[in-house]
C-alpha positions in Angstrom: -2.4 27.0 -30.6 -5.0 24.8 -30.5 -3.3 22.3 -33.3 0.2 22.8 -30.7 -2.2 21.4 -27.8 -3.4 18.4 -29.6 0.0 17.6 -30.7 1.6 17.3 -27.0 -1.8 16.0 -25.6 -1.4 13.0 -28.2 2.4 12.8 -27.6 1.3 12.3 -23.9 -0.9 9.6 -24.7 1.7 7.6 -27.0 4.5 8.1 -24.2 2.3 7.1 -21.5 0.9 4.3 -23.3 4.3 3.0 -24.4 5.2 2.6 -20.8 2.4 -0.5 -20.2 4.0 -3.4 -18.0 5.4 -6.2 -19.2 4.0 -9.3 -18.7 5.0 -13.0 -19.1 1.9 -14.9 -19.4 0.8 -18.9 -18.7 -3.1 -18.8 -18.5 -5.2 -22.2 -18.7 -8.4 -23.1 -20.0 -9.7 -23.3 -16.8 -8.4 -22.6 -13.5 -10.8 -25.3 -11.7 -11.2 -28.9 -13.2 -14.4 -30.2 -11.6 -14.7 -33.5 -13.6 -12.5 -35.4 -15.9 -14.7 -34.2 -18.7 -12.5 -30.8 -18.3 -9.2 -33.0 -18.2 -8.0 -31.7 -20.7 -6.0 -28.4 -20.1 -5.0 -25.9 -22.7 -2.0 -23.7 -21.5 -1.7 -20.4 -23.6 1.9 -18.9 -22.8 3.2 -15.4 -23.9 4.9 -12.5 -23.6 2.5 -9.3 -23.6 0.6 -6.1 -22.7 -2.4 -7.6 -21.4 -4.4 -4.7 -20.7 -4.2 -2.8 -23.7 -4.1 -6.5 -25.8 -0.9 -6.0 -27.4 1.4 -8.8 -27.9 5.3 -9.1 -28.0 7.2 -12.0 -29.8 8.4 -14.5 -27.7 11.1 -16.9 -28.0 10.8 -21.1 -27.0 10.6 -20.8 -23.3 14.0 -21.9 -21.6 11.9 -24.3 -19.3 8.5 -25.2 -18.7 7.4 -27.0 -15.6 4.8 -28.8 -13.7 4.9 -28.6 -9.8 2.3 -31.4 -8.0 2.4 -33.1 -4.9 6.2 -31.5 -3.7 7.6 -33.0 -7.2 8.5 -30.9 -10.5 8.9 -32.4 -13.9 10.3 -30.5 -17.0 7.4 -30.8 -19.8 8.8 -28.2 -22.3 8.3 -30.9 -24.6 4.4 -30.4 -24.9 5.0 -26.7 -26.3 3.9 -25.8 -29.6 4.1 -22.5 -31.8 1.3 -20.0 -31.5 0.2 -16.8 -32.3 -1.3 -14.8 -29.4 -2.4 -11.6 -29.8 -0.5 -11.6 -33.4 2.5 -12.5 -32.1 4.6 -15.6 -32.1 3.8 -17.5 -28.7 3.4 -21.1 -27.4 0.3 -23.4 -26.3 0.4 -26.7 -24.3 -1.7 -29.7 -23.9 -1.8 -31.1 -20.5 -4.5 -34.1 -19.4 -5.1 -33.9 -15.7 -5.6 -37.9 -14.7 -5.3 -37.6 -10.4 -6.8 -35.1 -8.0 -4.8 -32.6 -6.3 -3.1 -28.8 -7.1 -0.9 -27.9 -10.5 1.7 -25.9 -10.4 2.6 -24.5 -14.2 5.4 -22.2 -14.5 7.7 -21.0 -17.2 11.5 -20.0 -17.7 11.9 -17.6 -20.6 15.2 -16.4 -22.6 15.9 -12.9 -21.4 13.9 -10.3 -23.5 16.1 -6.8 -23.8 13.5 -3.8 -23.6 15.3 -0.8 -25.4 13.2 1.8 -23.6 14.0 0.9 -20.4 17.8 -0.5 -21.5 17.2 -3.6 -19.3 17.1 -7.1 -19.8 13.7 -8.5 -18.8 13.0 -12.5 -17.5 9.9 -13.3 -16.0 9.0 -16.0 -14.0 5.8 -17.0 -14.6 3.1 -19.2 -13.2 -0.4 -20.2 -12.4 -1.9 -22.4 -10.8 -4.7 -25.3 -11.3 -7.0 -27.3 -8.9 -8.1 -30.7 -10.1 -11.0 -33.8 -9.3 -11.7 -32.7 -5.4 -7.9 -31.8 -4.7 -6.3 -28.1 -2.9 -3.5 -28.7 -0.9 -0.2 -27.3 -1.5 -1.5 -24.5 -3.3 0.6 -22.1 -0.9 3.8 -23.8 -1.0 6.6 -22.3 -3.4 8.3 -24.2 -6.1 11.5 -22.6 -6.2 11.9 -20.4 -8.9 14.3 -17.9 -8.6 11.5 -14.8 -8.0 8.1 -15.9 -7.2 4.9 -15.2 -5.7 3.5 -17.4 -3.4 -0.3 -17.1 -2.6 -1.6 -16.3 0.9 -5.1 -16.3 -1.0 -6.0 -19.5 -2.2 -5.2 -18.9 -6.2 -8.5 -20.0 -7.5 -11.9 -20.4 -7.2 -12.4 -17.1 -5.8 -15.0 -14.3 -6.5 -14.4 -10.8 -8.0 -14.3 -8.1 -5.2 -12.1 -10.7 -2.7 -8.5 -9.5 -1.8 -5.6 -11.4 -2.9 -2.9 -11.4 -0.6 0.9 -12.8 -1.8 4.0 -13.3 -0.2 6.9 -12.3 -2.9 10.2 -14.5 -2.3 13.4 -13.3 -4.4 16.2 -16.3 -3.9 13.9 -17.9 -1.2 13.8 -15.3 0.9 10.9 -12.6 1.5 11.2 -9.0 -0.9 9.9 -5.9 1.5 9.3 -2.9 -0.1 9.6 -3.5 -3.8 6.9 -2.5 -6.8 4.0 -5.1 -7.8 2.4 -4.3 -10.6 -1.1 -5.8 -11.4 -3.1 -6.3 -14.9 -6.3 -7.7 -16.2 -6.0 -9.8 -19.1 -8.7 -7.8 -21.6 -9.0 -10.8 -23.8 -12.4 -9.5 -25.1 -11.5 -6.1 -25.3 -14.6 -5.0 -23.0 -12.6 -2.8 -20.3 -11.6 0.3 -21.0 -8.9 2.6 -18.8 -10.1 5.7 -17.9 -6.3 7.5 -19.4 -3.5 5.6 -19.7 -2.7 5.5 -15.8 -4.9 2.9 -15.2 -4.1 0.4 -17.4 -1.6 -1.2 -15.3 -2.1 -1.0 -11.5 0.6 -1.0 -8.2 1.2 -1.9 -4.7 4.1 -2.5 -2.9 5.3 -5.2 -0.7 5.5 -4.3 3.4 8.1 -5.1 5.4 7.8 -9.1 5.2 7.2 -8.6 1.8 3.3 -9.0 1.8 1.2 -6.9 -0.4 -2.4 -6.9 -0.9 -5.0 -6.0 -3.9 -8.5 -5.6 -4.1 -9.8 -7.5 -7.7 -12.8 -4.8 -9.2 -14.2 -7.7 -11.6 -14.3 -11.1 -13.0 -11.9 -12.9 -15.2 -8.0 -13.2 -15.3 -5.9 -11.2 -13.4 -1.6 -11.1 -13.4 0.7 -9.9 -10.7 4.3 -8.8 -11.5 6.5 -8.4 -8.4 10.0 -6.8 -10.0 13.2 -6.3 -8.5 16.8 -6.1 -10.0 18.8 -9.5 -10.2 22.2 -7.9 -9.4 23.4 -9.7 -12.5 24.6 -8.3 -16.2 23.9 -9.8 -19.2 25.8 -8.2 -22.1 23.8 -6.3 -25.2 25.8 -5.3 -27.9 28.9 -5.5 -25.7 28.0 -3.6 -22.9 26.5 -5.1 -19.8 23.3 -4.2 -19.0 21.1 -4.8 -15.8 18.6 -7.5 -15.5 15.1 -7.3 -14.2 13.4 -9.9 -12.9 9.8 -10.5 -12.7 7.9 -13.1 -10.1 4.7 -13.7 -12.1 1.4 -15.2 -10.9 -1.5 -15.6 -13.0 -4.9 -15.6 -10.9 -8.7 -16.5 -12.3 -11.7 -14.9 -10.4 -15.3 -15.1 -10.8 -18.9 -13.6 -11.2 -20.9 -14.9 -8.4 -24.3 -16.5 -11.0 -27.8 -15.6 -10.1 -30.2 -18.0 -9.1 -33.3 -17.1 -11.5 -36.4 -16.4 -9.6 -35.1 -15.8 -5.8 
């Protein structure tokens, strides 16, 4: 009996564990670039599990774009190969020269998840202030799904609320599943069981939704909703899932020594 209860106690585990969110990733070296010595940006870009550290191959993004100053500009051709988490992935190099807010996002090919027999694409972004320069960080860029900050993106301390409008095809998404992850790049947070690796809210009525951030470092929020569209798999069209990503960075206020 007691060998029986192990057995489906671990099989609970695996299941559970297996169902982690999805996330496309773009997270800079630094959300904040207070002087040109911290110009130069490094953009890490993948396809993963963020929580529990577990990467996913990913394929050369379809598009990769910078958004500044109500202008976009393809620069897919800065990506490079990587390995992320173990796993093939892609890194940019990106000099910031003029003040003001960057808007990275990326396009990838469509990823088919077997478990859920859906085809994934996530829209991803994240964005960076630079030399003195915030506005426009609330303005949208475009992409098909996509989160548009009601909370400025950055510079922001752990404990704040993030607020976020979700827009599917331009136009607000009420009522549909957000689901939020830390990035545990140090492996120093632990879940409690496997239902609090990823966490959720839902969008109101205007498509709003709201989330309190527990603690310092990067945090990624995955609105999902169903494109309507079919993309065939072995020659059967299957549905298509669409994911309006936004990568946020938030700090740990520092302590002034002796007061």
């Amino acid at each position: 009996m007691w060998k029986k209860s192990c057995l489906i106690l671990a099989l609970f585990f695996f299941f559970v564990g297996r169902s982690e969110a999805h996330f496309g990733m773009i997270i800079p070296s630094t959300p904040t670039v207070a002087d040109k010595k911290e110009a130069s940006l490094t953009l890490d870009i993948a396809f993963a599990h963020p929580m529990e550290r577990e990467g996913m191959d990913m394929a050369r993004p379809r598009a990769f774009t910078l958004t500044r100053g109500g202008q976009t500009q393809d620069i897919s051709g800065l990506l490079k190969p990587a390995s992320i988490m173990n796993h093939k992935a892609w890194r940019a190099q990106y000099s910031v020269s003029r003040p003001g807010v960057y808007q990275f996002a990326v396009t990838p090919e469509p990823y088919f998840e077997p478990a859920e027999d859906v085809w994934i694409i996530h829209y991803a972004k994240t964005v960076v202030a630079a030399l003195g320069g915030e506005e426009g960080w609330s303005e949208p860029i475009g992409l098909p799904s996509e989160i548009v900050p009601l909370t400025r993106p950055f510079a922001n301390y752990a404990g704040n609320v993030f607020r976020g409008l979700v827009l599917v095809d331009g136009k607000p998404a009420p009522n549909i599943d957000v689901e939020v992850e830390y990035y545990n790049v140090q492996g120093k947070r632990s879940a409690p069981n496997p239902y609090f690796v990823t966490q959720a809210v839902r969008t109101d009525a205007s498509g709003v939704f709201a989330f309190g951030i527990p603690w310092d470092g990067w945090w990624g929020f995955a609105a999902l909703s169903e494109s309507g569209n079919k993309l065939d798999h072995k020659g059967e069209p299957k549905p298509v899932e669409i994911g309006a990503v936004l990568w946020t960075h938030w700090a740990a206020p520092k302590t002034v020594l002796g007061k």
